[in-house]
NUGU-45162 format. One record per residue (C-alpha): x, y, z; residue number from 1. Coordinates in nm, 3 decimals. Layout:
NODE      c1      c2      c3 pos
NODE       X       Y       Z NUM
...
***
This chain:
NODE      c1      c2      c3 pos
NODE  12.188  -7.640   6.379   1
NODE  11.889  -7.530   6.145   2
NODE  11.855  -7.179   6.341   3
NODE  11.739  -7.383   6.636   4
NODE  11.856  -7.248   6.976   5
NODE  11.918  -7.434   7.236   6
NODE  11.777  -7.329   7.602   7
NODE  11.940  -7.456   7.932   8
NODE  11.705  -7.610   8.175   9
NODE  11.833  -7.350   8.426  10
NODE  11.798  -7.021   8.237  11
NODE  11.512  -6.866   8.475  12
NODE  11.693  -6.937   8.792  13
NODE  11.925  -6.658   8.673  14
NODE  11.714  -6.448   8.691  15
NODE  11.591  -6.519   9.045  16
NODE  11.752  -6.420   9.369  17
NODE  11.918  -6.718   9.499  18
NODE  11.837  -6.896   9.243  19
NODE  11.474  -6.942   9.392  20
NODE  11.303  -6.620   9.501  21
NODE  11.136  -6.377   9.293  22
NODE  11.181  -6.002   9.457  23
NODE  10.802  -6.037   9.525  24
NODE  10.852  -6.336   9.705  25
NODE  11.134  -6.188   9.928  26
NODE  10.912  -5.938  10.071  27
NODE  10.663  -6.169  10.146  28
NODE  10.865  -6.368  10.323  29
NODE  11.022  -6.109  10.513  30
NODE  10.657  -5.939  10.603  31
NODE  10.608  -6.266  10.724  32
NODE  10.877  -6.336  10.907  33
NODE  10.892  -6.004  11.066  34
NODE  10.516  -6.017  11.172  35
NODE  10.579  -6.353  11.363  36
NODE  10.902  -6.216  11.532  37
NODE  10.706  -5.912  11.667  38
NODE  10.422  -6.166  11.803  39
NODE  10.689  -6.387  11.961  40
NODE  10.793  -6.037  12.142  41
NODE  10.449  -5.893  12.255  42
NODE  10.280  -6.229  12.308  43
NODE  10.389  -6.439  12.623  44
NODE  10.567  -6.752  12.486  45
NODE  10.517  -6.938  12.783  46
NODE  10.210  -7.084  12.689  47
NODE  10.210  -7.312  12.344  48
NODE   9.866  -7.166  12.204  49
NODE  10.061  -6.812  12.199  50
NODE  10.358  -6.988  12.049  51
NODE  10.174  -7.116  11.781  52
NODE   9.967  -6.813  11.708  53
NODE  10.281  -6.636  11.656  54
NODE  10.496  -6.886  11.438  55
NODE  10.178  -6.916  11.183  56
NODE  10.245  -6.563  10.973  57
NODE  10.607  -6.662  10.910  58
NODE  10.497  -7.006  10.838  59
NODE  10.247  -6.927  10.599  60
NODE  10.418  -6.727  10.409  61
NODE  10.700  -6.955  10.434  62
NODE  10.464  -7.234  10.254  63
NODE  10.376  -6.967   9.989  64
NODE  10.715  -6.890   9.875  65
NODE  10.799  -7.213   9.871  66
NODE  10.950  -7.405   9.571  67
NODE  10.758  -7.678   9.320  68
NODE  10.851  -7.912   9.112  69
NODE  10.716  -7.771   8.725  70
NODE  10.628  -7.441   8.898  71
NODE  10.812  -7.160   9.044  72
NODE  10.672  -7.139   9.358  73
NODE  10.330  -7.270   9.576  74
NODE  10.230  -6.927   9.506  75
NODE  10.215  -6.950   9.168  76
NODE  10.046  -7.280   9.160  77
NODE   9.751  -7.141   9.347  78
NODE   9.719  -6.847   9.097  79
NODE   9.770  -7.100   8.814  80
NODE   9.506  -7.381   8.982  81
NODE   9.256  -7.093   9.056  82
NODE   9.255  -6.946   8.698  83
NODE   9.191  -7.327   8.562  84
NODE   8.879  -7.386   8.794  85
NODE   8.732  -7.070   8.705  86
NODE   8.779  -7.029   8.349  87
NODE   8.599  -7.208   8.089  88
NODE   8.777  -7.510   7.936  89
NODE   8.791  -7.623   7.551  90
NODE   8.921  -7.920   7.513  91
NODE   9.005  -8.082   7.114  92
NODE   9.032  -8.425   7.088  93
NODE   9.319  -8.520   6.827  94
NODE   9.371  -8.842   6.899  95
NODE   9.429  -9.130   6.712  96
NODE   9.094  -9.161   6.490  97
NODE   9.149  -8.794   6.371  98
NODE   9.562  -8.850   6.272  99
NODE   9.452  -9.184   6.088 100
NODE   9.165  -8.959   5.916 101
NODE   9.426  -8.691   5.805 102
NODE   9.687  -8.988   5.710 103
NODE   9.405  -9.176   5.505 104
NODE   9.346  -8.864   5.286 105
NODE   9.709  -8.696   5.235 106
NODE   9.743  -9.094   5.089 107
***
């Protein structure tokens, strides 16, 4: 086929665990997870204020791990967002004017 390869869409998520996690993302998970079961042990769950201070590690870091549409994870969208705001964009308009201008002069 012209020495073109062709990808499949799901190449990366061999390379995952589970298909979804990065080994990074494990641990933070687990850190997570781990830090919110030792609050629901120490903290008395009787009361729903406790019970929500302990669930929110393991949530959060539930909500970072988890998976996007177009990006791997919500993690990586905040890293990806973040570097847009703060760096400098340069933007090139090649739009229709500029095709017809290189059309008009190959003619």
């Amino acid at each position: 086929m012209y020495n073109n390869f062709l990808i499949p869409a799901n190449s990366k998520k061999s390379a995952l665990l589970l298909g979804l996690f990065k080994p990074a993302d494990l641990v933070i998970l687990s850190i997570g997870v781990t830090i919110s079961f030792i609050l629901l042990l120490a903290l008395p769950i009787e009361q729903m204020t406790y019970t929500i201070i302990a669930l929110i590690p393991g949530v959060f870091c539930a909500f970072l791990v988890f998976p996007l549409a177009y990006y791997h994870n919500v993690r990586k969208f905040i890293s990806i967002f973040f570097k847009y705001i703060t760096s400098r964009q340069k933007f090139v308009w090649k739009g229709w004017c500029y095709i017809d201008e290189i059309n008009k002069f190959k003619k």
